[in-house]
C-alpha positions as CSV (number, residue, x, y, z in Angstrom):
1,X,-224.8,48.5,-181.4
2,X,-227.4,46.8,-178.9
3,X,-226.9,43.0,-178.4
4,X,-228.1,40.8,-180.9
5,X,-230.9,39.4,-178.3
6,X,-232.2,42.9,-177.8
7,X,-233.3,42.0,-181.5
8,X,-236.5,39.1,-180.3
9,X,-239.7,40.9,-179.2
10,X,-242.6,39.1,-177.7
11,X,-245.7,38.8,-179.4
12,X,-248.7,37.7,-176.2
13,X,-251.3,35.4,-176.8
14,X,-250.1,33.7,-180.1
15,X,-250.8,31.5,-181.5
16,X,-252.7,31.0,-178.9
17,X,-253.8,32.6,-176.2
18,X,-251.6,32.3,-173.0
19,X,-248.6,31.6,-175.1
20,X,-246.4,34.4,-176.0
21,X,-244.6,33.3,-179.2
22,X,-240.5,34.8,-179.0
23,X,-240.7,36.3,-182.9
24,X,-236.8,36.4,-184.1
25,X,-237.8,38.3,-187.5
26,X,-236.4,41.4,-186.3
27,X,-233.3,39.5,-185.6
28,X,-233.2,38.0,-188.9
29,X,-233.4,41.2,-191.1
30,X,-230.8,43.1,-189.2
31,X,-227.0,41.9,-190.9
32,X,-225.1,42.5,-187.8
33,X,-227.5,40.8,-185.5
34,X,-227.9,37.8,-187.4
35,X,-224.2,37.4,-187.9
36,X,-223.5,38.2,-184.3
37,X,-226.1,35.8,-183.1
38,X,-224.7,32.5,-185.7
39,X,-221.4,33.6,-184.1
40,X,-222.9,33.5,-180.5
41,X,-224.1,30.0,-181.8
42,X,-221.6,28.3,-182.6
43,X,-218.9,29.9,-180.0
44,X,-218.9,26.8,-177.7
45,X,-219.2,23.9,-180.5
46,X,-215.9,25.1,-182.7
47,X,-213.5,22.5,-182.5
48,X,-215.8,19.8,-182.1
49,X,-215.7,17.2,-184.2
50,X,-219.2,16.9,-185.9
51,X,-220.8,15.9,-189.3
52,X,-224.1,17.6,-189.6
53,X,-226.0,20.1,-188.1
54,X,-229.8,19.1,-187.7
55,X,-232.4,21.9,-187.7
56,X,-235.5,22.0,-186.3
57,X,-238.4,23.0,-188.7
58,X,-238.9,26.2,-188.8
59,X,-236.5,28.5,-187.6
60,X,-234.3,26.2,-186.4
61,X,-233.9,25.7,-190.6
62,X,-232.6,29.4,-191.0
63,X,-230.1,29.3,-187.7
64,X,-228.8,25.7,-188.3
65,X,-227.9,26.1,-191.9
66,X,-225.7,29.0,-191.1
67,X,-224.3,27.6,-188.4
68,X,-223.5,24.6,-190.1
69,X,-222.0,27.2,-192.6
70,X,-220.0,28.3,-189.9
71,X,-219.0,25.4,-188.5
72,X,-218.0,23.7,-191.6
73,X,-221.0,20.6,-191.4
74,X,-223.7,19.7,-193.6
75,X,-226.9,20.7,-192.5
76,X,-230.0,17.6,-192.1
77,X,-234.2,19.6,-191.6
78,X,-236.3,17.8,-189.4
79,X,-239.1,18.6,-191.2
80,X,-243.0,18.7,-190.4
81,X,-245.3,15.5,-191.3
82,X,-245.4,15.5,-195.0
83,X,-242.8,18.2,-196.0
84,X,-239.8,15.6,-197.3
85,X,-240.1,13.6,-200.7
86,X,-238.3,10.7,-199.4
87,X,-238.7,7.6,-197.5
88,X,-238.7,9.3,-193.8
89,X,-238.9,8.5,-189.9
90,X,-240.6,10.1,-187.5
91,X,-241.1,10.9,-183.8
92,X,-243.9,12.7,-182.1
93,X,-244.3,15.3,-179.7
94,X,-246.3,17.7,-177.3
95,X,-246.4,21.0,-177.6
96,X,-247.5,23.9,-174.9
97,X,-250.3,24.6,-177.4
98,X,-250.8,21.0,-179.1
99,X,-249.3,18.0,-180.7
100,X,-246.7,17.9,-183.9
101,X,-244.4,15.1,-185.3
102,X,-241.3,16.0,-186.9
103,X,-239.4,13.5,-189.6
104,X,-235.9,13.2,-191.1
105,X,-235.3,11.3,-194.3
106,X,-234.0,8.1,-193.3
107,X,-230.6,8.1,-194.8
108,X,-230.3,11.8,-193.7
109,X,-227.2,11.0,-191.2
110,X,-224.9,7.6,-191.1
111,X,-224.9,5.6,-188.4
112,X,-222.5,6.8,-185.9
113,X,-222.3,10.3,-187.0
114,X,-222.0,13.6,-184.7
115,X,-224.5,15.9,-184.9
116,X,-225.7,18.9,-183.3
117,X,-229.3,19.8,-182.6
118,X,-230.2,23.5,-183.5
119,X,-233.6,25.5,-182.9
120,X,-234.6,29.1,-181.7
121,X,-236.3,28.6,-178.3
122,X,-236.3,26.3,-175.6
123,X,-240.0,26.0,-174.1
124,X,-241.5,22.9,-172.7
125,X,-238.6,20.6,-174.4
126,X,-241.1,18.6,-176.3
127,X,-239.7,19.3,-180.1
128,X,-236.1,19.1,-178.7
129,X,-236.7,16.4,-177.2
130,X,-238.2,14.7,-180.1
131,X,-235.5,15.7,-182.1
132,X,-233.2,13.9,-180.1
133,X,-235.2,11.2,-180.0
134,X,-235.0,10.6,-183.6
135,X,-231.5,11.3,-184.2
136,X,-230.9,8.4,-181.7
137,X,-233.1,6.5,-183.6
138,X,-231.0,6.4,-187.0
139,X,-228.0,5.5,-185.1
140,X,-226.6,9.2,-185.2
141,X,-224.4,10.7,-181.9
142,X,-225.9,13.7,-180.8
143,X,-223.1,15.9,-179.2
144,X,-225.8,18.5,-177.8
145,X,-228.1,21.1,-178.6
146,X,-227.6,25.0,-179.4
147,X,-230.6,27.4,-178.8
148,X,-230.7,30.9,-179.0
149,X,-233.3,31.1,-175.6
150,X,-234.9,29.7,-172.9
151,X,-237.9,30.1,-172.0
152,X,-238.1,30.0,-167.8
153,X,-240.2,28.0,-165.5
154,X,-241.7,25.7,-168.7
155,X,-239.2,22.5,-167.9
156,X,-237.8,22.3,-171.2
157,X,-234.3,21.3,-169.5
158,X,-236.0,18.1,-167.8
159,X,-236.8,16.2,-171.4
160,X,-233.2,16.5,-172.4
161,X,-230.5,14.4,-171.6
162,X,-228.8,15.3,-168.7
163,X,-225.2,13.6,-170.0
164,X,-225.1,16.0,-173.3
165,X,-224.8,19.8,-173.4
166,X,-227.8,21.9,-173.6
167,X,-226.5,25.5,-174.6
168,X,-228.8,28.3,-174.7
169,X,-226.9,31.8,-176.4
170,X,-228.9,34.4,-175.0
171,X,-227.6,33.0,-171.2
172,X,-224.3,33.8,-172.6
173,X,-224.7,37.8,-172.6
């Protein structure tokens, strides 16, 4: 069986032109790549100590929840502006394309509590950043981040904090 990376294909000029959007459907509907990938995941954070595992809106959603399936955590969505019924927080961002906020209900993790930051691709660093950012925020210690790819040459790596582990799966191969 190919590598479970082999399973992201490029899609050029979406959603904008210029931007080529990494599109891990094709991942996502094959069973042995997904479960293969989660596994690739979570490979360097078993054994740590950590109570959640916060995903980042969208398809950091799918990928966290199994991880924190995996890794035996509950699982925290830092949601889009607007998309969670209860009292939230929130912290802006720039995209490569635009600007976004994301929010986390603000009893979503206890003060002092490890957590894990989980999306699909690392690009200019701006959501991931912003992710940690808000963590911080409710008091919560971020242990590091788990991505499935980097995106080269963008600077993602500069917005994140150089004391905390930044690891990307597909540099794993």
């Amino acid at each position: 069986m190919p590598h479970w990376s082999t399973l992201i294909r490029d899609i050029p000029d979406f959603p904008k032109p210029g931007v080529t959007f990494r599109d891990i459907t094709p991942l996502l509907a094959d069973a042995d790549g997904l479960k293969d990938c989660i596994d690739a995941l979570a490979e360097p954070w078993r054994g740590v100590a950590l109570d959640a595992v916060l995903g980042i809106e969208s398809r950091g959603f799918i990928l966290g929840a199994a991880l924190a399936r995996v890794l035996g955590t509950g699982f925290v969505p830092l949601r889009k502006p607007g998309k969670l019924p209860g009292p939230t927080v929130s912290q802006a961002y720039a995209l490569e394309y635009g600007e976004d906020r994301l929010e986390m209900h603000v009893d979503a993790v206890a003060p002092g509590a490890r957590v894990l930051i989980v999306d699909d691709v690392l690009a200019t660093g701006g959501t991931l950043a912003a992710a940690l950012e808000l963590a911080r925020r409710q008091g919560a210690r971020v242990v590091g981040a788990s991505l499935l790819l980097e995106v080269p040459g963008l600077g993602g790596r500069d917005r994140w904090d150089p004391d905390l582990p930044i690891d990307v799966a597909t540099a794993r191969r």
